[in-house]
GUBAGU-434456 format. One line per field, with one value per residue (C-alpha): y, z, x; residue in one letter; residue number from 1. Coordinates in nm, 3 decimals. Layout:
N
c2 = [Y/...] .
c3 = [Z/...] .
c1 = [X/...] .
r = [A/...] .
k = [NUM/...] .
***
This chain:
613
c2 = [3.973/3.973/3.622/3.658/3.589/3.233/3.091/3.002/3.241/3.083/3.281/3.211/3.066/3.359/3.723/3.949/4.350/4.542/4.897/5.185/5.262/4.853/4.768/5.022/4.863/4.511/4.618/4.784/4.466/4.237/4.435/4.438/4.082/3.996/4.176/3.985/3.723/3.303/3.324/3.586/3.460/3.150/3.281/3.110/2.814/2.743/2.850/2.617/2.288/2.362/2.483/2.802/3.016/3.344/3.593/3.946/3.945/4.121/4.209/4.553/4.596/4.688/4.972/4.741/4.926/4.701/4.490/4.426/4.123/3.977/4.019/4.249/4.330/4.007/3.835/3.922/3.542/3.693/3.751/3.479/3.512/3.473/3.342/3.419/3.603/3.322/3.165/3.525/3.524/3.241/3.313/3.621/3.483/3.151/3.446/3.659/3.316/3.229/3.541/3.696/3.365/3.565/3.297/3.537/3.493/3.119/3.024/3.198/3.081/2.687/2.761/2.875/2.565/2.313/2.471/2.368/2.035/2.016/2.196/1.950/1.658/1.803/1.831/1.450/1.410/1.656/2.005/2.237/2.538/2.889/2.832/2.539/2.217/2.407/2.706/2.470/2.283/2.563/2.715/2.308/2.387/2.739/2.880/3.230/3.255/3.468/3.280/3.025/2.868/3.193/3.119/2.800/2.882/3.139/2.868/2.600/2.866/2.932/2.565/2.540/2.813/2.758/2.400/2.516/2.837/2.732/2.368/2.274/1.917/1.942/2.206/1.972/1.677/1.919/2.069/1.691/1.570/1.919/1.784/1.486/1.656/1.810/1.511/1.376/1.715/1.796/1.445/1.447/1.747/1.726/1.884/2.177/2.196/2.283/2.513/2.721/2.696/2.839/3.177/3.210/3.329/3.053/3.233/3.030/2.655/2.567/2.686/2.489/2.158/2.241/2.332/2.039/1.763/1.932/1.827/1.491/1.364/1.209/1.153/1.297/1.625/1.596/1.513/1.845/2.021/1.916/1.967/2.333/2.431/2.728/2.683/2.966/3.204/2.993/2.887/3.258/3.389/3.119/3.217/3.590/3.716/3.981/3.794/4.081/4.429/4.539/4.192/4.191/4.123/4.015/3.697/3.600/3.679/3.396/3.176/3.239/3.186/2.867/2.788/2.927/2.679/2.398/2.491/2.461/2.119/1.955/2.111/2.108/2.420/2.459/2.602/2.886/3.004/3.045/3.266/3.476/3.529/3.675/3.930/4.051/4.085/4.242/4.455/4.488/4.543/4.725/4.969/5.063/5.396/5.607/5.388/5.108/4.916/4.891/4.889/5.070/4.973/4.639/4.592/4.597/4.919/4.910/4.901/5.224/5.420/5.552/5.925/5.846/5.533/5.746/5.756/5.699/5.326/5.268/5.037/4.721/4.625/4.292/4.350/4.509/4.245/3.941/4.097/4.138/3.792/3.687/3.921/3.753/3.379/3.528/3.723/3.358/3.136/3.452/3.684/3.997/4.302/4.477/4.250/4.361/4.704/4.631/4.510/4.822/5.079/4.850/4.801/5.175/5.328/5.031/4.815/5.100/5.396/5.189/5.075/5.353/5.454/5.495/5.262/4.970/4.946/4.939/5.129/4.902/5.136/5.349/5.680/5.841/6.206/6.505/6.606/6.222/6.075/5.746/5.570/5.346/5.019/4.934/4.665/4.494/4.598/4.524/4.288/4.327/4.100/4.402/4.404/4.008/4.034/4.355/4.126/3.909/4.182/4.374/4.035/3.928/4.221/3.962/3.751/4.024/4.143/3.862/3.539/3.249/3.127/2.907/3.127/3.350/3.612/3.875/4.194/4.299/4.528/4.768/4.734/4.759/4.376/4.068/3.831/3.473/3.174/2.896/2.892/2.629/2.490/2.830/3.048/3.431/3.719/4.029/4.335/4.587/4.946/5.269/5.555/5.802/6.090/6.071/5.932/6.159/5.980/6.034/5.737/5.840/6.061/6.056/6.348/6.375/6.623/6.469/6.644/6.991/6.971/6.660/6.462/6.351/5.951/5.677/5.501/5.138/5.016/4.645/4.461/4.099/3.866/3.464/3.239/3.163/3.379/3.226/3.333/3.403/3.701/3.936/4.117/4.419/4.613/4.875/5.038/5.139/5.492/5.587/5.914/5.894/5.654/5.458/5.420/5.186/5.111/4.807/4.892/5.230/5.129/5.252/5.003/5.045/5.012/4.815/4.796/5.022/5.130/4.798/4.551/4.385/4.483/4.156/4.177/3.893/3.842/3.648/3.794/3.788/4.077/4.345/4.669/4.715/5.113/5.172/5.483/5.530/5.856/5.975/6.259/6.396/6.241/6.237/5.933/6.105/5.920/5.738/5.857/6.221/6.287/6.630/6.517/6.384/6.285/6.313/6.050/6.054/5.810/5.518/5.743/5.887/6.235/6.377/6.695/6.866/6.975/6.920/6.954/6.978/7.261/7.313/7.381/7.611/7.498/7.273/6.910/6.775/6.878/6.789/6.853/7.214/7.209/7.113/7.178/7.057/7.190/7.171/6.911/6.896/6.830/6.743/6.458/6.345/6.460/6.507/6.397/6.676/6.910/7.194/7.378/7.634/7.914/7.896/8.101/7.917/7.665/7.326/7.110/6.750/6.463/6.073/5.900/5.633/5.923/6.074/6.004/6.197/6.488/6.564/6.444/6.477/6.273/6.369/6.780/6.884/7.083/7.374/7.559/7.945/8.178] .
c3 = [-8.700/-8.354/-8.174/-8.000/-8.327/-8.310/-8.664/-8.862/-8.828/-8.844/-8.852/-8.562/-8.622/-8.558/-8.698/-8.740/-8.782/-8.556/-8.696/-8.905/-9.312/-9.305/-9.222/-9.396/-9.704/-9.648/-9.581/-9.930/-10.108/-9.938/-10.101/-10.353/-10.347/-10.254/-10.583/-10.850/-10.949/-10.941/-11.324/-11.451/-11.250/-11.410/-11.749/-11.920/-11.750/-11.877/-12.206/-12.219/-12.142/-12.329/-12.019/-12.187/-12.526/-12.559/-12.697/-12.700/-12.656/-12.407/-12.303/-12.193/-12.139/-11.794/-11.781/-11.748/-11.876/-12.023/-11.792/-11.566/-11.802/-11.781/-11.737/-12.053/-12.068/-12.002/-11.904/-12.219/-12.433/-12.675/-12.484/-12.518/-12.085/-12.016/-11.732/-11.539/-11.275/-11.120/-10.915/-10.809/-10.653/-10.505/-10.337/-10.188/-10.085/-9.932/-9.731/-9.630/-9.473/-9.278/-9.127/-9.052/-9.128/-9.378/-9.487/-9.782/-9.893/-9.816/-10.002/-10.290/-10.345/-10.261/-10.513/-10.762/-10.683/-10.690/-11.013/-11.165/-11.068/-11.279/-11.604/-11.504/-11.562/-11.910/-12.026/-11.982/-11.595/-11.634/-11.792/-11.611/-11.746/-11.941/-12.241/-12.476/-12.501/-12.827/-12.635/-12.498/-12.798/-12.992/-12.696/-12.716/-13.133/-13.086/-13.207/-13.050/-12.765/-12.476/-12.169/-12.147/-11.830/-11.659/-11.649/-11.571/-11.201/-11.134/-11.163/-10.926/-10.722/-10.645/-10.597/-10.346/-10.170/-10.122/-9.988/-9.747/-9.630/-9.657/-9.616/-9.942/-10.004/-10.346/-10.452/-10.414/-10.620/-10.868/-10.898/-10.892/-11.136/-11.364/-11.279/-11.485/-11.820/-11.750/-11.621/-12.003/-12.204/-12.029/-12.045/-12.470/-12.431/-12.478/-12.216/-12.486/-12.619/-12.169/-12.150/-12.471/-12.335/-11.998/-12.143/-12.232/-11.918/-11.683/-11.355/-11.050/-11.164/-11.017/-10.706/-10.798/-10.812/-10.476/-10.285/-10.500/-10.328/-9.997/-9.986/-10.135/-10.163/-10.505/-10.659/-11.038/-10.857/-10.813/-11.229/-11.301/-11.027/-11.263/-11.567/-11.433/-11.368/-11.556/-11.607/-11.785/-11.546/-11.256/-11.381/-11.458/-11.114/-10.885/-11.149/-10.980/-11.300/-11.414/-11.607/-11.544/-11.640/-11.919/-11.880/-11.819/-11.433/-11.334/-11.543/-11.317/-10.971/-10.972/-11.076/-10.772/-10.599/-10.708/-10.588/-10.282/-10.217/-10.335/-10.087/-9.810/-9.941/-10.007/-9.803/-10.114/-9.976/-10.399/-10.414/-10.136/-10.307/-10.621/-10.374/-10.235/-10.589/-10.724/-10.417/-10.453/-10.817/-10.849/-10.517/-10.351/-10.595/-10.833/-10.613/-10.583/-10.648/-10.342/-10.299/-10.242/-10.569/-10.917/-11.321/-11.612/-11.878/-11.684/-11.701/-11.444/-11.487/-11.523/-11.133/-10.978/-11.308/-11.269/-11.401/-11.729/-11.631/-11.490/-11.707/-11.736/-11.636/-11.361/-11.086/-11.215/-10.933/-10.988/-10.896/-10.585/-10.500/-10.569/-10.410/-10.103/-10.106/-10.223/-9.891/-9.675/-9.788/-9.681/-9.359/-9.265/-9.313/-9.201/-8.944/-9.138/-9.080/-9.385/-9.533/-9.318/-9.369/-9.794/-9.678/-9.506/-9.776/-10.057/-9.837/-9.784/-10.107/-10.348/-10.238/-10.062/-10.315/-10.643/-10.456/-10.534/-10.122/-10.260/-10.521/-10.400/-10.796/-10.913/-11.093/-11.292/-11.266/-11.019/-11.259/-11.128/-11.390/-11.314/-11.337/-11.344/-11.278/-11.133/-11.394/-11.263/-11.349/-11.367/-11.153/-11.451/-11.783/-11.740/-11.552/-11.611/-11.422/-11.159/-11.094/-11.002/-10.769/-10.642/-10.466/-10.306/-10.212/-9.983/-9.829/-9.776/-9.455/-9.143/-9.270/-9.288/-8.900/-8.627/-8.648/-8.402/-8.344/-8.075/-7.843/-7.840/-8.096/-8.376/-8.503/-8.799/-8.905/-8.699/-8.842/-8.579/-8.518/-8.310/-8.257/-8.083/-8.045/-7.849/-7.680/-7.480/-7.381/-7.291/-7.507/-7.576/-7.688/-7.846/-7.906/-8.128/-8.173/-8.255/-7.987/-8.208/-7.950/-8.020/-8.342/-8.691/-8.818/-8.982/-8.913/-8.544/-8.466/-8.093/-7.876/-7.645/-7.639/-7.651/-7.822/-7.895/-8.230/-8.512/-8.311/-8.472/-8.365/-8.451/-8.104/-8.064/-7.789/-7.716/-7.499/-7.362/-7.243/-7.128/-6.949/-6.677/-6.688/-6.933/-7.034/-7.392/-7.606/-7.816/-8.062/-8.190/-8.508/-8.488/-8.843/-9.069/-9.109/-8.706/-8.674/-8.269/-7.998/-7.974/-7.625/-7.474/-7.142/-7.006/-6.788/-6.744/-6.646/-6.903/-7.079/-7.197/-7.591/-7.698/-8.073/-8.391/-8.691/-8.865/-8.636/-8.347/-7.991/-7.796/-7.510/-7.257/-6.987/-6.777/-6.923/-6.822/-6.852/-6.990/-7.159/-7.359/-7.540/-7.767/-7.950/-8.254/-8.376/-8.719/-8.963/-9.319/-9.518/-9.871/-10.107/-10.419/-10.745/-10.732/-11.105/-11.018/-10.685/-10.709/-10.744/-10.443/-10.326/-9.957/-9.700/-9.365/-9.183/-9.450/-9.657/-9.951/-9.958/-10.327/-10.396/-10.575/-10.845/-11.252/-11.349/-11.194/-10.959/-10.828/-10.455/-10.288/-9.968/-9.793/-10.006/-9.630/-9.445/-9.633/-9.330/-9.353/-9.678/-9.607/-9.236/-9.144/-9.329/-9.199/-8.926/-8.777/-8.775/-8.473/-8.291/-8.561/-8.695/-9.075/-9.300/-9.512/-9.562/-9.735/-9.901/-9.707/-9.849/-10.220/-10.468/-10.499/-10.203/-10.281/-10.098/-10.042/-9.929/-9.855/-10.248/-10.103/-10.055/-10.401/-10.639/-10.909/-10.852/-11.100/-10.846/-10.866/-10.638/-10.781/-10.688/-10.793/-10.530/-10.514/-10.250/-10.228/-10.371] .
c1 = [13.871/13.857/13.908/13.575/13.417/13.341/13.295/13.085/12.757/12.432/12.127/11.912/11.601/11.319/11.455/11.115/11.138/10.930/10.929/11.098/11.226/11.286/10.985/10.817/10.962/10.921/10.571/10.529/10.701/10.460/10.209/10.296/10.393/10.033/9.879/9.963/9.691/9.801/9.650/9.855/10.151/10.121/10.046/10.354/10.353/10.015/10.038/10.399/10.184/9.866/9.636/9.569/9.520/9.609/9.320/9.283/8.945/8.775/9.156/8.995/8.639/8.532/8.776/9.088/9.376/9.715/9.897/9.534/9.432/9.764/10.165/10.370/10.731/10.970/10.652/10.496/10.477/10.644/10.996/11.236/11.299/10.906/10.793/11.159/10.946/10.782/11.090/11.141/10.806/10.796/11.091/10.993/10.691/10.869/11.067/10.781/10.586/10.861/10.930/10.519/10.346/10.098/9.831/9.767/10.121/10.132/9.807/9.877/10.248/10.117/9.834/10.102/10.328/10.014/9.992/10.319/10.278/9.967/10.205/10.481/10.227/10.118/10.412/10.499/10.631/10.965/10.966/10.835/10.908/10.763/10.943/10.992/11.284/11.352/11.541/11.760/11.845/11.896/12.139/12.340/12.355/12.509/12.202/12.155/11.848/11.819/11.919/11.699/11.943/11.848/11.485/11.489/11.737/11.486/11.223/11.452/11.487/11.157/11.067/11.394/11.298/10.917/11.089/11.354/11.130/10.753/10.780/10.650/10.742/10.552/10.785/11.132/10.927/10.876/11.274/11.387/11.194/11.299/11.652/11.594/11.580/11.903/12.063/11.954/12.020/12.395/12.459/12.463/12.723/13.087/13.280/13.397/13.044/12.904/13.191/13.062/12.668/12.817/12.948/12.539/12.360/12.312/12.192/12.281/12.249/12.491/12.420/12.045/12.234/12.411/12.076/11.940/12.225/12.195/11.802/11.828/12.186/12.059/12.417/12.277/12.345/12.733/12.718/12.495/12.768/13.071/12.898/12.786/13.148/13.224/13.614/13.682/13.562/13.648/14.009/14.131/14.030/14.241/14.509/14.509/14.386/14.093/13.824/13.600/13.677/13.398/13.214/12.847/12.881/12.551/12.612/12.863/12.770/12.517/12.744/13.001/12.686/12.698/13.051/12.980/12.679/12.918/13.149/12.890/12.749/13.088/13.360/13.575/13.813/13.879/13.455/13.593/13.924/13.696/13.424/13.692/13.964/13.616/13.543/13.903/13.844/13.523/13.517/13.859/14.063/13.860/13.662/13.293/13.122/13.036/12.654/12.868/12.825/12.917/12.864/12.831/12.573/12.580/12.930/13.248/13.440/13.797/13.958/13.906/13.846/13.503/13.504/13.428/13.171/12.969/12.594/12.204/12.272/12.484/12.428/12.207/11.948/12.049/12.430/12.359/12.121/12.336/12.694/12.478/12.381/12.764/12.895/12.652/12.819/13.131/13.045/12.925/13.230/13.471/13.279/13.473/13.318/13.425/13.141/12.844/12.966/12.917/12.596/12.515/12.599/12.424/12.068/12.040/12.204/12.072/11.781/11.642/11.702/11.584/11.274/10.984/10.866/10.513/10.411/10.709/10.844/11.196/11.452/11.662/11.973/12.075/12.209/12.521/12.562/12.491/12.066/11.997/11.610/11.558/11.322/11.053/10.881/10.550/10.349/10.206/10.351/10.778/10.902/11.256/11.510/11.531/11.167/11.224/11.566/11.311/11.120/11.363/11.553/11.292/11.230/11.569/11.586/11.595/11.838/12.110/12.067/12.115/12.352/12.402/12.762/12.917/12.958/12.673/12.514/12.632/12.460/12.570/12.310/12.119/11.770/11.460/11.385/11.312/11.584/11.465/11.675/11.767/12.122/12.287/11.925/11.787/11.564/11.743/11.559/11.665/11.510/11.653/11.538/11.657/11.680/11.465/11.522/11.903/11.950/11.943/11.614/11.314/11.084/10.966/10.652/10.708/10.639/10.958/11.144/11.537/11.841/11.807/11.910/11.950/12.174/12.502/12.500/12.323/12.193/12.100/11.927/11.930/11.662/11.807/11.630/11.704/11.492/11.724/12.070/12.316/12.666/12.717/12.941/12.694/12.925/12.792/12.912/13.161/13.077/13.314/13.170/13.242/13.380/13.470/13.507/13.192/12.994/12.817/12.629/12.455/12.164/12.317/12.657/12.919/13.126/13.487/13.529/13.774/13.748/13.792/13.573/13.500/13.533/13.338/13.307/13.286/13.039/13.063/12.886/12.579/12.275/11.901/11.713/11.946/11.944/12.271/12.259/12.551/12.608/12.744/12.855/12.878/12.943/12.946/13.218/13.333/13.400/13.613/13.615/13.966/14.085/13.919/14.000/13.847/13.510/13.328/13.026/12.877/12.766/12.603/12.686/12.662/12.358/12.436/12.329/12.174/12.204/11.899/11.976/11.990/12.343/12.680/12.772/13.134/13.167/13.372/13.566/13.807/13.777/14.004/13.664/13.350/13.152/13.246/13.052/12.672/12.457/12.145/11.812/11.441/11.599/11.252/10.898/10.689/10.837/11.070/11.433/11.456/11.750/11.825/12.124/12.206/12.518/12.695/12.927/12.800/12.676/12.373/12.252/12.187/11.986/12.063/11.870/11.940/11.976/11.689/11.439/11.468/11.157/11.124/11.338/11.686/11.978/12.302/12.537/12.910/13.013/13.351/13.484/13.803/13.945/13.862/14.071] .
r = [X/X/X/X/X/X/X/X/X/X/X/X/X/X/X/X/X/X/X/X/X/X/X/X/X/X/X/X/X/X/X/X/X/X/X/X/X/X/X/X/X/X/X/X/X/X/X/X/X/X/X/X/X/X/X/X/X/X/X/X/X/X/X/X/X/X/X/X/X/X/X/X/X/X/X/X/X/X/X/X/X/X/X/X/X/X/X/X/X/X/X/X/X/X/X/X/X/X/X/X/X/X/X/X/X/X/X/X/X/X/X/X/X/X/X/X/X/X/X/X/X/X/X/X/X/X/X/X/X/X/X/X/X/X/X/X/X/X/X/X/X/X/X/X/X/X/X/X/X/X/X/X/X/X/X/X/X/X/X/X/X/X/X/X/X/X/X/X/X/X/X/X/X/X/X/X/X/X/X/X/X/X/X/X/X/X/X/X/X/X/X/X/X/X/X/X/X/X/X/X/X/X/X/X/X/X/X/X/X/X/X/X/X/X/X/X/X/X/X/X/X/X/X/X/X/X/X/X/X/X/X/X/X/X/X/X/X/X/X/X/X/X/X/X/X/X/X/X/X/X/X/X/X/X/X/X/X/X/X/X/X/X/X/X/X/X/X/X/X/X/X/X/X/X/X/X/X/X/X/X/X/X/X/X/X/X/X/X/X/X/X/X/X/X/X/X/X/X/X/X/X/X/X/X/X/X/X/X/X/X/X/X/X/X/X/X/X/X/X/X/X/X/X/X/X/X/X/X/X/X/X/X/X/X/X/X/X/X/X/X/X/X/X/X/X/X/X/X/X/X/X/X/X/X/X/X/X/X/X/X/X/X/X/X/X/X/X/X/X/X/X/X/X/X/X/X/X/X/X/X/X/X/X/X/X/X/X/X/X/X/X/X/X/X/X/X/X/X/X/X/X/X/X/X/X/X/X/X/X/X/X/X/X/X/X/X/X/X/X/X/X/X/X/X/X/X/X/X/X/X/X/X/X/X/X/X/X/X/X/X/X/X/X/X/X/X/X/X/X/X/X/X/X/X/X/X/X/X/X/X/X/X/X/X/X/X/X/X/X/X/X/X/X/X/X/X/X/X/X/X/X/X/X/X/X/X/X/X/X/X/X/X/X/X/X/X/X/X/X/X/X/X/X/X/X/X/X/X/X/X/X/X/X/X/X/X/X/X/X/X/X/X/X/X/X/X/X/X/X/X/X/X/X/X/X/X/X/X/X/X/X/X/X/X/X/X/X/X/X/X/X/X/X/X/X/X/X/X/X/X/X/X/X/X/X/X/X/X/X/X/X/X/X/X/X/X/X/X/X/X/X/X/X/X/X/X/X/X/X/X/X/X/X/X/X/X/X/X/X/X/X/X/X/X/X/X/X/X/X/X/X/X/X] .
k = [1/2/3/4/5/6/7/8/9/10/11/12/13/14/15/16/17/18/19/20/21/22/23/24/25/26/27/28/29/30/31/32/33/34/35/36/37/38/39/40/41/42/43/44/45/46/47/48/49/50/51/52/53/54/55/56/57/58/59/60/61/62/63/64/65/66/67/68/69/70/71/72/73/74/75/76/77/78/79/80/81/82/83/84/85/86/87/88/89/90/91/92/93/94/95/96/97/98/99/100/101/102/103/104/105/106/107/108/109/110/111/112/113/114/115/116/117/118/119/120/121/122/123/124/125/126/127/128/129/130/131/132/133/134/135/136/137/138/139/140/141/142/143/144/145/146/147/148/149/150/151/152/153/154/155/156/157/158/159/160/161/162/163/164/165/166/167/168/169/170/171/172/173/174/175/176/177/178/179/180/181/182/183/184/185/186/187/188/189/190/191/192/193/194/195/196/197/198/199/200/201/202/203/204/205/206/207/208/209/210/211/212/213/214/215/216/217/218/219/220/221/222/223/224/225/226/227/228/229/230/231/232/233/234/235/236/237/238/239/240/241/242/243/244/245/246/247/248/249/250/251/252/253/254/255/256/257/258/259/260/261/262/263/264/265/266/267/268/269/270/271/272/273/274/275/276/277/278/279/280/281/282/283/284/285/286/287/288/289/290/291/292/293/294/295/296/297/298/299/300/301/302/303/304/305/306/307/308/309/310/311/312/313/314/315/316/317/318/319/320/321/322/323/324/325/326/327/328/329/330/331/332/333/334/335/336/337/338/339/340/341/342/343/344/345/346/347/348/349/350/351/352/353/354/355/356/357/358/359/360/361/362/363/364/365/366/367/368/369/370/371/372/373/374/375/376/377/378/379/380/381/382/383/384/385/386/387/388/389/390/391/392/393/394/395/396/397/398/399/400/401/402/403/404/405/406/407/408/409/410/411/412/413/414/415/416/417/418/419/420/421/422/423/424/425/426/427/428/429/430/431/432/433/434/435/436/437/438/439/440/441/442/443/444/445/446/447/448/449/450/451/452/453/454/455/456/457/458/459/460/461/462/463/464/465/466/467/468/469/470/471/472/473/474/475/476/477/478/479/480/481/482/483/484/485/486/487/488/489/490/491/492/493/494/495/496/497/498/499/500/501/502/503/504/505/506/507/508/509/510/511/512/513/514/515/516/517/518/519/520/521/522/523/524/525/526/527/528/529/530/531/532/533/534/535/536/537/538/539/540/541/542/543/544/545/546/547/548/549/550/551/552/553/554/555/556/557/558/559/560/561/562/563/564/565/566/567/568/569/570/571/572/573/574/575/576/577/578/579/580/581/582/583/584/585/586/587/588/589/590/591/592/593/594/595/596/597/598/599/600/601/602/603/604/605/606/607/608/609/610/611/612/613] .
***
């Protein structure tokens, strides 16, 4: 890390995107976002505290088709995790506020939460929740339920984040007095009896409580943070062993959320060592497939043996969702750019390819065999815990990009946005874009002319701006996937580079109204499955490419030079450069495409290749 990295990041106050596949996305979410109906949201709830019966009459007259009339799926009242998708909303929607200021979003999500309050009051001053006490009791008896813990974070959740994002004071009254029954409930458990109810799904209470104790400082919280302690994951993972290999792994991940909240709200340096033993277990030393992330059939895979994990359900939404979030903690407290890198690969390769580009739904799993389809959910009728972490996830965008530090500013991702904050008593501005007429990208109808062919760089250009000149360091991201000496100007003066792939370039100096241009440049590469070196799949840059095709096809060539083995293909159309490749030197040509813009088409990501002859 270099030394100009002053710790820890913050992320300044304003971060807005202002164009491109991001915003395109974010825009589709928010859509989406905006659909659903306060009733239907609030279906559960209501029907939970006696505001509602549930008849199928009239359920479809008027031409309404299944899932119109109401939510089905997990949100269906028959499912034991109903109701889950709430918090998840609300979230999203706390996010989206903050960041555009939609009233649309804002009324609707305060409607929802004015709402709850009402259900809260029904139900006698404290449960608030979709499902009934029972659940709970019968999860303290040993009884088996379906993680009843897990719907009730995503509900705290919601009601945090509406709080800390939308300024919702109702929505903290309502988690606090929530916290009450649990207070009561954990309190009548023996300290063997919490540690069996913790290997059932909890979701991130724990890191509930911590957000919980950070808003009020109500000391009830540091109980539920003791009591929430999952020792038997924790205590195996500061012991340098492997809890994890074949366990389901989303589970867990919220939970090391919650350590890594505790860490932040009690300096205890114990949370941290937890945070980081569980990065080096699930991600260092165990290895990710080539999209950056993990699982098979929801579980870890042994470390670095993936040829035989590969299968119709790799790559749980959720997983790639929460690591992000998890990587984010840590690029905070250590300014490491091996984490914004994860980051990187994950946003375009998982939150980007498992989000539909037309309709805005999820695939639950990403599928990684040969002649795989991505399988999409519906807006109304599924509901899965994907389609919830969905939602976050395409709002989550403007957190990721810009952080504030000590001594000046950090990008860590380079996502077309707005970054506004206030520095040492002076307001800063900065303006990120992408230099369409030089970078390999798809998103830009202009009419100039620029490269002559699909230029082989990715080019950021950098607009600052202070009120009155100020001295700060801007450290921009040297990613991990540069294949030559990055350059970089400011205001057309060229810039030595000091740095390597993954790590920052420090950039001090007094700024006021500045144009910084860096360039980036970039190639095909291959990421081999570690126990079957042989068999590789392609990248551009950090895009994984998907070849077009139903089953597996063994290339011919030089596995030392993948980009030997694919060129450019329909590069462009009008004023934009396309993304696509295509096989060279085979018997049959394959055409390959970034994994995020496959719909519906068999892909296949994994090629065996052999040298000639």
């Amino acid at each position: 890390m270099p030394a100009a990295l002053a710790l820890p990041l913050h992320v300044p106050p304003r971060v807005t995107l202002s164009g491109g596949l991001f915003m395109d996305r974010f825009r589709l979410n928010r859509n989406y976002v905006a659909s659903l109906s306060v009733e239907n949201l609030l279906q559960n709830f209501d029907l939970e505290a006696g505001r509602r019966q549930w008849s199928e009459r009239n359920s479809y007259n008027g031409g309404m088709s299944r899932g119109d009339e109401r939510h089905w799926g997990w949100e269906a009242p028959t499912c034991q995790v109903r109701g889950h998708f709430v918090g998840h909303w609300l979230s999203a929607a706390a996010r989206i506020w903050r960041q555009t200021g939609d009233a649309e979003i804002k009324g609707k999500a305060d409607a929802v939460v004015d709402e709850l309050e009402k259900c809260q009051a029904k139900n006698g001053g404290e449960w608030c929740s979709p499902i009934p006490e029972t659940y709970m009791l019968w999860l303290a008896k040993g009884t088996p339920t379906w993680a009843p813990q897990y719907v009730h974070h995503k509900t705290l959740m919601g009601l945090i984040d509406m709080h800390r994002y939308a300024g919702n004071a109702k929505a903290l009254g309502i988690a606090d007095r929530l916290a009450d029954w649990f207070v009561r409930w954990s309190a009548g458990c023996s300290r063997e009896q919490l540690d069996r109810i913790l290997e059932v799904e909890t979701g991130g209470m724990l890191e509930s409580w911590a957000d919980l104790y950070a808003s009020t400082g109500a000391a009830k919280y540091r109980d539920l943070i003791e009591r929430y302690t999952r020792h038997r994951l924790f205590d195996p993972l500061l012991a340098g062993r492997d809890p994890l290999t074949n366990m389901h792994a989303n589970t867990t991940i919220p939970e090391v959320h919650g350590a890594a909240r505790c860490y932040e709200v009690t300096g205890d340096e114990r949370w941290r060592r937890i945070v980081e033993a569980y990065w080096r277990c699930a991600v260092t030393a165990r290895g990710t497939f080539c999209t950056g992330s993990q699982t098979a059939g929801e579980i870890w895979t042994p470390p670095f043996e993936f040829a035989a994990r590969r299968g119709d359900k790799n790559q749980e939404h959720c997983v790639v969702y929460n690591l992000i979030r998890l990587a984010d903690y840590l690029f905070r407290w250590t300014g490491a750019a091996e984490f914004a890198d994860y980051i990187e690969r994950n946003l375009y390769n998982g939150i980007l390819a498992q989000q539909h580009p037309g309709t805005g739904q999820i695939t639950y799993w990403l599928p990684l065999d040969a002649g795989a389809h991505k399988r999409w959910g519906h807006p109304t009728c599924d509901f899965w815990c994907c389609h919830g972490s969905l939602v976050q996830a395409h709002s989550l965008y403007a957190d990721l990009i810009g952080y504030e530090h000590d001594g000046g500013l950090t990008l860590a991702q380079y996502i077309p946005a707005t970054v506004q904050t206030h520095l040492q008593g002076t307001d800063v501005t900065l303006r990120l874009d992408l230099d369409q007429r030089n970078s390999g990208s798809a998103s830009d109808n202009s009419s100039a002319a620029g490269a002559r062919h699909r230029p082989t760089a990715l080019t950021v250009v950098i607009a600052v701006s202070a009120t009155t000149p100020l001295e700060f360091t801007l450290n921009l991201r040297l990613p991990e996937w540069l294949a030559g000496k990055a350059e970089l100007e400011v205001n057309g003066v060229p810039v030595p580079v000091q740095g390597l792939a993954g790590s920052f370039e420090p950039l001090r100096r007094l700024w006021h109204n500045d144009t910084v241009r860096l360039t980036l440049p970039k190639t095909i590469t291959a990421a081999p499955i570690p126990d079957e070196p042989g068999t590789m799949a392609f990248l551009d840059g950090p895009v994984v490419l998907a070849g077009l095709c139903d089953h597996e096809v063994t290339l011919i060539g030089d596995p030392e030079r993948p980009a030997t083995l694919l060129t450019a293909d329909n590069e462009r159309e009008w004023g934009r450069w396309m993304n696509g490749y295509r096989s060279v030197g085979q018997a049959t040509t394959i055409r390959f495409k970034p994994l995020y813009e496959v719909v519906d088409e068999a892909y296949t990501l994994y090629f065996p290749v052999r040298r000639p002859g």
